[in-house]
C-alpha positions, 0 to 999 in steps of 0.5 A, a space after each residue: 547472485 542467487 545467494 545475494 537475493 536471500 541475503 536481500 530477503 534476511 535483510 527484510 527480516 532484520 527491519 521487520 520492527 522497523 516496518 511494522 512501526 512505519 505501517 502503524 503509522 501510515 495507518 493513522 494518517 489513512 485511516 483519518 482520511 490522508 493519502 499515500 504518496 510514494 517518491 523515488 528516482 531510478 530503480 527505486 522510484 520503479 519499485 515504489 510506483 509498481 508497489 503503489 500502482 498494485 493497490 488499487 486493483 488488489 485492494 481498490 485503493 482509491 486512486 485519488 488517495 494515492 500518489 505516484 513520484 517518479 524522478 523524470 516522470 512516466 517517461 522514466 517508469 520505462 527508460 533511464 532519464 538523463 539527470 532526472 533524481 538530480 532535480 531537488 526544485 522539481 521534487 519540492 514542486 510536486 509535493 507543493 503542487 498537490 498539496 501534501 500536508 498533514 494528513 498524508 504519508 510519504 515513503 521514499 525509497 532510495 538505495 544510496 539514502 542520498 538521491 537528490 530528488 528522493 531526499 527532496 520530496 521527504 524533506 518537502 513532505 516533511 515541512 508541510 507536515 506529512 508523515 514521512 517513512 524512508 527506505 535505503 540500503 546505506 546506513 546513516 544517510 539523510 534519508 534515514 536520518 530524517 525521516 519520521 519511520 527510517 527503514 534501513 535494509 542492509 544488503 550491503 555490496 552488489 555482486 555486480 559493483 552499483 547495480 542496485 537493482 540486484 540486492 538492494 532492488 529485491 530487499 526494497 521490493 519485499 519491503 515495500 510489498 509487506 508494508 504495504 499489504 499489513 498496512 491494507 490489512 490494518 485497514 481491513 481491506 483483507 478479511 480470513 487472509 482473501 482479498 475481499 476488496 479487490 476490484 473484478 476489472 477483468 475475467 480472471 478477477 471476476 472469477 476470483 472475487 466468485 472464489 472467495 465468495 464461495 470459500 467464505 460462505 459455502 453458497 453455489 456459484 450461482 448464488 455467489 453471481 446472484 449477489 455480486 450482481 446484486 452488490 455491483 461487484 463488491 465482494 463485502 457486499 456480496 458477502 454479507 447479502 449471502 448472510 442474509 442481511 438487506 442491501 440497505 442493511 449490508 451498506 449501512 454496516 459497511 459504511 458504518 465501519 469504514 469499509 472494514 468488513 470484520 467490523 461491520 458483522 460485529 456491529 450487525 451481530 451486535 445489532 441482533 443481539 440488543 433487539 433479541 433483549 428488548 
């Protein structure tokens, strides 16, 4: 079993053009505005809303860009619901229900490639426009084959007959959590490989955004509290506070550059510079 889950992994490694190709995408359609839909049934569909769910804490996501398709609904995130991923109408349902359209990305996330209620929100999605990037452990499957991005992790048999959540699970996982995060990083909601947009909703949070602030900028703890006070807890805000900048300053460039913090000190640098000239 334990050399199952590194075959898991090397399957990874095989799609990693695959996925990188889906994140790309999935970034054109975030970054003009779109949402991130994830969809699955089963196993699958538990894997896919963990991974959603752990964007808006680790990256503040927000939560009205981000949704969660589960076959059976959040009664089945904690039991097994009788005949839930055989439920096309209810699948097709959702995605008309919310209004899926051009400006949002889909993944869908089934190990056979042939879920029933999975296959029904990609093809949905599709219809109305969405991106859509399907993940499945089964090689030529409807769910490959028409999606835009298809993902194929070949983990091949289970050591324990049909028990996807072994391999397939662990492949699917690992997929799921790198796509995602190089899609945040894409977006620069990671900046010198820290999680500078996560959310401080609890004590440890707290003390890590303190971490990272300290890390980045060499100031005391004392210091570092002084600016997240001052910047509500945002950790790009703080930091830029720490560099000198003005809360009105600091805000401007954030918002200037979408959020992405890289980009808004080029732009204040760049800023400096043309006023040094004139």
């Amino acid at each position: 079993m334990i050399e199952g889950q590194f075959a898991a992994v090397a399957a990874v490694h095989a799609a990693r053009p695959a996925l990188e190709r889906a994140a790309l995408a999935i970034e054109e359609r975030l970054r003009a505005g779109g949402r991130l839909v994830y969809a699955g049934a089963g196993t699958s569909g538990r894997l896919a809303v963990q991974d959603g769910a752990e964007l808006m804490p680790t990256f503040s996501w927000p939560s009205e860009r981000l949704l969660l398709l589960m076959a059976g609904g959040d009664d089945a995130l904690l039991r097994a619901v009788e005949g839930a991923e055989d439920t096309p109408d209810e699948a097709a349902a959702l995605i008309y229900r919310h209004r899926i359209d051009a400006k949002d990305a889909l993944i869908a996330v089934a190990a056979s490639g042939s879920t029933p209620f999975t296959l029904a929100c990609l093809r949905e999605a599709a219809a109305r426009g969405a991106l859509t990037v399907g993940i499945a452990n089964n090689a030529d499957t409807p769910l490959l084959n028409e999606a835009d991005h298809p993902v194929w992790l070949d983990t091949g048999a289970e050591p324990i007959a049909g028990s996807t959540r072994m391999k397939a699970g662990t492949a699917q996982r690992v997929a799921l959590t790198l796509l995602s995060s190089l899609v945040m990083i894409r977006l620069g909601r990671v900046y010198e490989g820290l999680m500078v947009d996560v959310q401080p909703s609890n004590r440890k949070l707290v003390r890590r955004s303190e971490a990272i602030l300290a890390q980045l900028t060499g100031h005391s703890r004392d210091q570092v509290r002084d600016a997240l006070r001052q910047a509500k807890g945002s950790v790009k805000l703080a930091l830029l506070l720490l560099e000198g900048r003005s809360l009105d300053a600091a805000r401007d460039a954030l918002d200037a550059a979408g959020g992405d913090l890289r980009a808004a000190k080029t732009q204040i640098e760049e800023g400096r510079t043309q006023k040094k000239r004139a």
